[in-house]
C-alpha positions as CSV (number, residue, x, y, z in Angstrom):
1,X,0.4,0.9,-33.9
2,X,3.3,2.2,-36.0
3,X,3.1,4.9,-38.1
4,X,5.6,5.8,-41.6
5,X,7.7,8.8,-40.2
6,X,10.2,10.5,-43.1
7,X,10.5,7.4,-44.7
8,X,11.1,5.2,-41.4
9,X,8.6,3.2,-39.2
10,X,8.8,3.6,-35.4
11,X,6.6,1.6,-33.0
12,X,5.0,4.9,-31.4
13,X,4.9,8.5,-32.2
14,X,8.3,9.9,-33.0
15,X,10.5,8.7,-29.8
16,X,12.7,10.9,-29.4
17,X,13.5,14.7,-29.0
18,X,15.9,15.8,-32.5
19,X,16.7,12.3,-33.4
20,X,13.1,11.6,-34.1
21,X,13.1,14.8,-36.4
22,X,15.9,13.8,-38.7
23,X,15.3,10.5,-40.5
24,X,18.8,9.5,-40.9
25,X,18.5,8.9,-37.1
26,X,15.7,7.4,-36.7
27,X,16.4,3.6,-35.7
28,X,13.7,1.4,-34.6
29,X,12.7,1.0,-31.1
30,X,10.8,-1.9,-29.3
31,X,8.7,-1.7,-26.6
32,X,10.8,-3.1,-23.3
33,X,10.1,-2.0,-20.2
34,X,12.6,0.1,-18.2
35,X,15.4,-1.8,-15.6
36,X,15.3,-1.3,-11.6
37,X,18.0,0.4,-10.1
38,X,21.6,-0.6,-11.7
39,X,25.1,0.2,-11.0
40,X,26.8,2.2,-13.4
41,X,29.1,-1.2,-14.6
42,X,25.8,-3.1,-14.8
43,X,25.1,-4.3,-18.2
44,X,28.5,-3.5,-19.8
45,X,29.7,-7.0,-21.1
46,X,29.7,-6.2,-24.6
47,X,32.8,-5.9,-26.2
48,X,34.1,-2.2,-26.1
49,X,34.5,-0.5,-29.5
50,X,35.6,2.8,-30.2
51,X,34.6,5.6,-31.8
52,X,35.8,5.2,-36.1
53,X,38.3,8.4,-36.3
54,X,36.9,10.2,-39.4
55,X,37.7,13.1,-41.2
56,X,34.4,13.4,-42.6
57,X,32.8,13.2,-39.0
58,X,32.6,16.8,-39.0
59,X,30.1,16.5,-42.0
60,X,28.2,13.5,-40.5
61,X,25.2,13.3,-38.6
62,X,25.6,15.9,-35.4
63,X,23.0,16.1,-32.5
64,X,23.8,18.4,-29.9
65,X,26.6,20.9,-28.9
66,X,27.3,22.5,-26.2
67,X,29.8,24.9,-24.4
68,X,32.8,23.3,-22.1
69,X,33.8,26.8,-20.7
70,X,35.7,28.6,-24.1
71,X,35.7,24.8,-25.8
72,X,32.6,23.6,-28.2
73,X,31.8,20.2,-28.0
74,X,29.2,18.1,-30.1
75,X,27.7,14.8,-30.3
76,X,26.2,13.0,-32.8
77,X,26.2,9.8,-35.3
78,X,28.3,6.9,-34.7
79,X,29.7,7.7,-31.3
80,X,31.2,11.0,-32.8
81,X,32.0,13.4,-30.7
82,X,34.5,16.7,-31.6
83,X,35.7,19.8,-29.9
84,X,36.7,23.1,-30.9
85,X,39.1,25.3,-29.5
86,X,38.4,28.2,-31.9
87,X,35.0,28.9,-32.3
88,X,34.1,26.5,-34.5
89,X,36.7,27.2,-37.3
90,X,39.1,23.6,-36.5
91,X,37.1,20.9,-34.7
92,X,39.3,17.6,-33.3
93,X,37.4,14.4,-33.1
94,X,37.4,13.1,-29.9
95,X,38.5,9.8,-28.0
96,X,35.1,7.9,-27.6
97,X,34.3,4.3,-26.5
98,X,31.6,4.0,-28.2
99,X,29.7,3.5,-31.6
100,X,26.5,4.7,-31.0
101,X,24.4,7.4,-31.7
102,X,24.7,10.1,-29.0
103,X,21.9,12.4,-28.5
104,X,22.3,14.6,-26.0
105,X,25.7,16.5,-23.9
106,X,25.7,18.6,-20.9
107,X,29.0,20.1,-19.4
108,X,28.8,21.3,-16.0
109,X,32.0,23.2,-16.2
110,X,34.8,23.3,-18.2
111,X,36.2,20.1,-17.7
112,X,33.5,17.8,-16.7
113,X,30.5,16.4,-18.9
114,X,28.2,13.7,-19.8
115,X,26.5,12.4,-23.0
116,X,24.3,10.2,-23.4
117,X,22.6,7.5,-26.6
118,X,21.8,4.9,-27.7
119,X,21.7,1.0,-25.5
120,X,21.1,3.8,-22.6
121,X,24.7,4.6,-22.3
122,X,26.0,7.5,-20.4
123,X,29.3,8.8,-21.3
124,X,31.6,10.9,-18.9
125,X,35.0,13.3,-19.7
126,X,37.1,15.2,-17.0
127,X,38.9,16.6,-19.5
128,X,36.8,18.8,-21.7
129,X,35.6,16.6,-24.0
130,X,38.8,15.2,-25.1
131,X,38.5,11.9,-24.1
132,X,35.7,9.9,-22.8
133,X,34.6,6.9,-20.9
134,X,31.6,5.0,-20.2
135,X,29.7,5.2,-17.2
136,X,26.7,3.3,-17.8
137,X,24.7,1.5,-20.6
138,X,22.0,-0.9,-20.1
139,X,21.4,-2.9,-23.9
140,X,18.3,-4.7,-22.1
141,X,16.2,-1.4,-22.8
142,X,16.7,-1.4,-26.1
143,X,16.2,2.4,-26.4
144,X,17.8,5.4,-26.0
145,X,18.2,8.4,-23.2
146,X,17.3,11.3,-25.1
147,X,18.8,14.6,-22.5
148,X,20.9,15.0,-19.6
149,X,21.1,18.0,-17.2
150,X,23.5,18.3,-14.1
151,X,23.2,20.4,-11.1
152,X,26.7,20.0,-9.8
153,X,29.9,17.5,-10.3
154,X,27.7,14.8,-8.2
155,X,24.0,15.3,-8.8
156,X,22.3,14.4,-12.6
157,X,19.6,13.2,-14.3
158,X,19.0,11.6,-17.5
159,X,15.7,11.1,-19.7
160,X,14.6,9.0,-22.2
161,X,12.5,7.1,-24.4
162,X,9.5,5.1,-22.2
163,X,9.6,7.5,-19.7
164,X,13.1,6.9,-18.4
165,X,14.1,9.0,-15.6
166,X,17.5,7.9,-13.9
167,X,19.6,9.9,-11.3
168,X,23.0,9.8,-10.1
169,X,24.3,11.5,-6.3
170,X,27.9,10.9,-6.8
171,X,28.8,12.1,-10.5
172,X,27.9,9.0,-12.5
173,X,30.1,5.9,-10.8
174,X,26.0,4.5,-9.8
175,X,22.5,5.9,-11.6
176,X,19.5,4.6,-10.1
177,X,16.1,4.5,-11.9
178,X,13.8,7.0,-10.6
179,X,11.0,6.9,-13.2
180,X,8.6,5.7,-11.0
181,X,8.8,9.1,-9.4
182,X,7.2,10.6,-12.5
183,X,3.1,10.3,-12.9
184,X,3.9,8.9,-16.7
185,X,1.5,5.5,-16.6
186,X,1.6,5.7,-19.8
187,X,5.4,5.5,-20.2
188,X,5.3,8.7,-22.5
189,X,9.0,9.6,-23.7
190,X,10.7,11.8,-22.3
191,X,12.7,14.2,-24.9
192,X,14.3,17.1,-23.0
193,X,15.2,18.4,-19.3
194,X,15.7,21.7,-18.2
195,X,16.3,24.1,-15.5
196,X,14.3,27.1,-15.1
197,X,15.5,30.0,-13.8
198,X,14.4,30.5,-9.9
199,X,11.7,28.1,-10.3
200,X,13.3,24.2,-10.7
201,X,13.1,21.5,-13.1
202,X,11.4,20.9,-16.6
203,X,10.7,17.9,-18.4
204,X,9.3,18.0,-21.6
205,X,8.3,14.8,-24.2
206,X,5.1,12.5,-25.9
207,X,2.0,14.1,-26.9
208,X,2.2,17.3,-25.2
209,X,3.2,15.9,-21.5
210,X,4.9,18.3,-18.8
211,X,6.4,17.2,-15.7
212,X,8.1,20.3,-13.5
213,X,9.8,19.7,-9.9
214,X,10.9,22.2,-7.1
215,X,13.2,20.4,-5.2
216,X,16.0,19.4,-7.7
217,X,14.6,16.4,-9.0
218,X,13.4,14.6,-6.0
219,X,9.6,15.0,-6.4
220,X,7.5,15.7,-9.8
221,X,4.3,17.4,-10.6
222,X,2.8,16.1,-13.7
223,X,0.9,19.4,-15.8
224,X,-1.7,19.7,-18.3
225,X,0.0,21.2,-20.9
226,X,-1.7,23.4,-24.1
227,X,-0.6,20.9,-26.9
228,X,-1.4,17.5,-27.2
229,X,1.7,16.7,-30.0
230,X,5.0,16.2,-29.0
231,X,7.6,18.3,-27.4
232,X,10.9,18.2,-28.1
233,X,12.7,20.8,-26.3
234,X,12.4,23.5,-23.4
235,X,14.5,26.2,-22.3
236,X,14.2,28.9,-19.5
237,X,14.7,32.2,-20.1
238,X,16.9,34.8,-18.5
239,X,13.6,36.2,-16.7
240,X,12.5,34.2,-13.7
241,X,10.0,31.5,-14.1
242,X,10.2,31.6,-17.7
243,X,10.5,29.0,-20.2
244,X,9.7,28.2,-23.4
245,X,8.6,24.5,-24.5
246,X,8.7,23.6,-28.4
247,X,7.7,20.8,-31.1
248,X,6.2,19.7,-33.6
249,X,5.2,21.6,-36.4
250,X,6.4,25.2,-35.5
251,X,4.6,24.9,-32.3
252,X,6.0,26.6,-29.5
253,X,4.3,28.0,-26.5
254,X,5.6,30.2,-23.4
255,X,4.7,30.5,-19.7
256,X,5.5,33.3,-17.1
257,X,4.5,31.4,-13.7
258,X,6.9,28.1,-14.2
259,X,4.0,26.2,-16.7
260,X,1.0,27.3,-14.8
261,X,-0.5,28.7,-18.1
262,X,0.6,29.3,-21.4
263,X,0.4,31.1,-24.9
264,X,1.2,30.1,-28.0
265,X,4.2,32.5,-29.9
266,X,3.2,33.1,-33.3
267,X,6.3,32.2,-35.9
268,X,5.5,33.7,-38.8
269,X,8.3,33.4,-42.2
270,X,7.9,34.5,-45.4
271,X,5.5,32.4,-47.1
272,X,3.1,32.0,-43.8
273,X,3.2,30.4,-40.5
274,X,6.1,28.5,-39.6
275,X,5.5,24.4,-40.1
276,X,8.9,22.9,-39.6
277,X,9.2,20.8,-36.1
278,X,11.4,23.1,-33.9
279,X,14.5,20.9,-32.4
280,X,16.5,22.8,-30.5
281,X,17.6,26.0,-28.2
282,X,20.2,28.3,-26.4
283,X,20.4,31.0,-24.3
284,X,22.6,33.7,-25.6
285,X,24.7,35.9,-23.1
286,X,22.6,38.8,-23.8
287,X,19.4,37.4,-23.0
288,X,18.5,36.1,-26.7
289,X,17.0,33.2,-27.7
290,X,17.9,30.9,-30.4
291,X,15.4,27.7,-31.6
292,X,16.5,26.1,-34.6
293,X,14.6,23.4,-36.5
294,X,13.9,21.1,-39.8
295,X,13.8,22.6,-43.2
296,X,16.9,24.5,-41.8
297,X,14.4,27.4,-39.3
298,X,16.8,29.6,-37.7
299,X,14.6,31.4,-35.0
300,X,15.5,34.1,-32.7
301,X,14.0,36.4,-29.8
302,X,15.4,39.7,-28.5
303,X,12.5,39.8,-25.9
304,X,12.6,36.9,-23.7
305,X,10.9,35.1,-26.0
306,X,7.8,37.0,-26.4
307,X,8.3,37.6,-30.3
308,X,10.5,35.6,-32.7
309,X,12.3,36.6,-36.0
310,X,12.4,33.9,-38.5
311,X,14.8,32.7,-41.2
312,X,15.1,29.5,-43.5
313,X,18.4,28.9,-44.4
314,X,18.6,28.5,-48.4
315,X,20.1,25.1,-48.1
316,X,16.9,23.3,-46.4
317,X,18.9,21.1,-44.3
318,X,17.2,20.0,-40.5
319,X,19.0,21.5,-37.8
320,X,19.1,19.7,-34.1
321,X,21.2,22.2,-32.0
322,X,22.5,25.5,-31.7
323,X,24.7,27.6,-29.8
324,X,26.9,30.7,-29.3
325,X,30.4,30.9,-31.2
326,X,31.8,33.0,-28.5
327,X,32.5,35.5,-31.2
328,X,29.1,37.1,-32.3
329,X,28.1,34.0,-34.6
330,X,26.3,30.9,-34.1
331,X,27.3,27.1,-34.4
332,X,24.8,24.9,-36.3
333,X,24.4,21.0,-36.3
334,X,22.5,18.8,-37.9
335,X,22.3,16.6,-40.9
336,X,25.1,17.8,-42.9
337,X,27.3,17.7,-39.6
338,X,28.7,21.4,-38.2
339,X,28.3,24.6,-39.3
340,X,28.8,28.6,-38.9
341,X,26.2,31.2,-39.0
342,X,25.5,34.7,-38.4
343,X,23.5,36.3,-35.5
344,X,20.7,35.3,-37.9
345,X,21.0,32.1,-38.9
346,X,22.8,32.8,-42.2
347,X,26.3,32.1,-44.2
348,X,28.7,34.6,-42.8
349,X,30.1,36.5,-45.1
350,X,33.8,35.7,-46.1
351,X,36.3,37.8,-45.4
């Protein structure tokens, strides 16, 4: 049964982790089961088209961003994808061959990443983000992978809507469809993939379900989790075995023993408890923690996420992703494309 969400109609409860909390990304998704195994130059007929270079692409639509050693890279609408080499004052738009929206970007070093989107594709650069090429995309799903996390140059795995879980051994030239490794009958999106420090995997998603793994990937427990709505990120901690998993609604919840049990964090802001969905998170160098959400929540955690500060930026606008400038501030995307911030979440002031 669908349901209106900001103004859109999707075929199940918001799909997808970020891009189902900012309406200008919503698209609509039908319900087609998952492919077998494929090679990575399965399904790749359609004519290539590149990325549109913009110079308003720095104010469109952005998803994700990430670090690529020094270098910030971030994906988002339209196949964009920039990079900056000065934290985050000059960004260069990228070589990209594709059009579609990219939700997700994961660099295991400094030179090699993957993103992934829309028609399932999964895009690869050797060269810090600079240029890109395609390593897989299946159209027949008809839906998107939602996160990616490596473990090294050869071992990945991607998540997405439907329960997708595919896995690559030898750095994305073949990904093979492992879903049926999950206990997701149900086909429950999957929004977000994490690793957890000195514990093992996390996978996050549809009405509250948890799915954690010891041995890199290769087996999956599925948990009962403390909230039935859905999740759309999670993020270990510096301490061991801790993570933090967060949706809908301000909800976010933290466990000590790697999801055994959990507690609800309390976010309070100015005018009562927090309500915005929560989108996005990093781990700071010093151990902090930043979640940002919609209606522009900047939250942040000096205490391994035990107790959160929170701020509302003035200008309302829905975050997706955050992370570290390099130089004390924060880089912000969302609708409205990329932005600078304080410590806080705030406009830094100009010199």
């Amino acid at each position: 049964m669908s349901e209106p969400v900001m103004g859109w109609v999707v075929c199940r409860p918001r799909a997808a982790r970020r891009v189902a909390m900012l309406a200008t990304a919503l698209s609509l998704l039908g319900a087609v089961a998952l492919s077998t195994a494929v090679q990575a130059a399965s399904d790749t007929t359609a004519p290539a088209v590149s990325a549109i270079e913009s110079s308003k692409a720095i104010k469109g639509l952005m998803i994700d961003v990430v670090h690529a050693g020094k270098r910030l890279v971030a994906v988002g609408d339209r196949g964009h994808i920039l990079y900056s080499d000065d934290q985050g004052s000059h960004w260069t738009q990228a070589k990209v061959p594709t059009r579609q929206l990219l939700t997700a970007v994961f660099f295991i070093d400094d030179k090699h990443g993957w993103a992934v989107g829309h028609d399932a594709q999964i895009l690869a650069s050797t060269d810090g983000g600079a240029t890109w090429v395609q390593q897989f995309q299946d159209l027949k799903r008809e839906a998107p992978l939602l996160d990616i996390w490596f473990n090294d140059a050869s071992h990945g795995l991607a998540v997405g809507a439907y329960g997708a879980l595919i896995e690559t051994t030898d750095g994305g030239t073949t990904w093979n469809d492992v879903s049926d490794r999950l206990d997701n009958e149900d086909q429950y999106h999957l929004n977000a993939i994490a690793a957890i420090k000195d514990a093992g995997l996390f996978i996050v998603g549809e009405q509250g379900s948890m799915f954690r793994s010891s041995d890199n990937g290769q087996t999956w427990e599925k948990l009962e989790g403390p909230y039935e709505g859905s999740l759309f990120g999670v993020i270990g901690t510096a301490q061991p075995q801790t993570l933090l998993a967060y949706g809908l609604r301000g909800n976010l919840y933290r466990s000590s023993d790697f999801g055994g049990t959990w507690e609800q964090v309390e976010l309070n802001a100015a005018r009562g408890a927090l309500e915005f969905g929560l989108s996005g998170a990093t781990l700071l160098d010093d151990g902090s923690i930043v979640v940002v959400g919609n209606g522009g929540s900047v939250v942040v955690s000096h205490d391994d996420g035990l107790t959160f500060s929170v701020f509302n930026r003035p200008d309302r606008i829905s975050l997706s992703a955050v992370t570290a400038a390099g130089n004390g501030n924060l880089i912000l995307v969302g609708q409205g494309g990329v932005r600078v911030a304080t410590s806080a979440g705030a406009e830094p002031t100009k010199q």
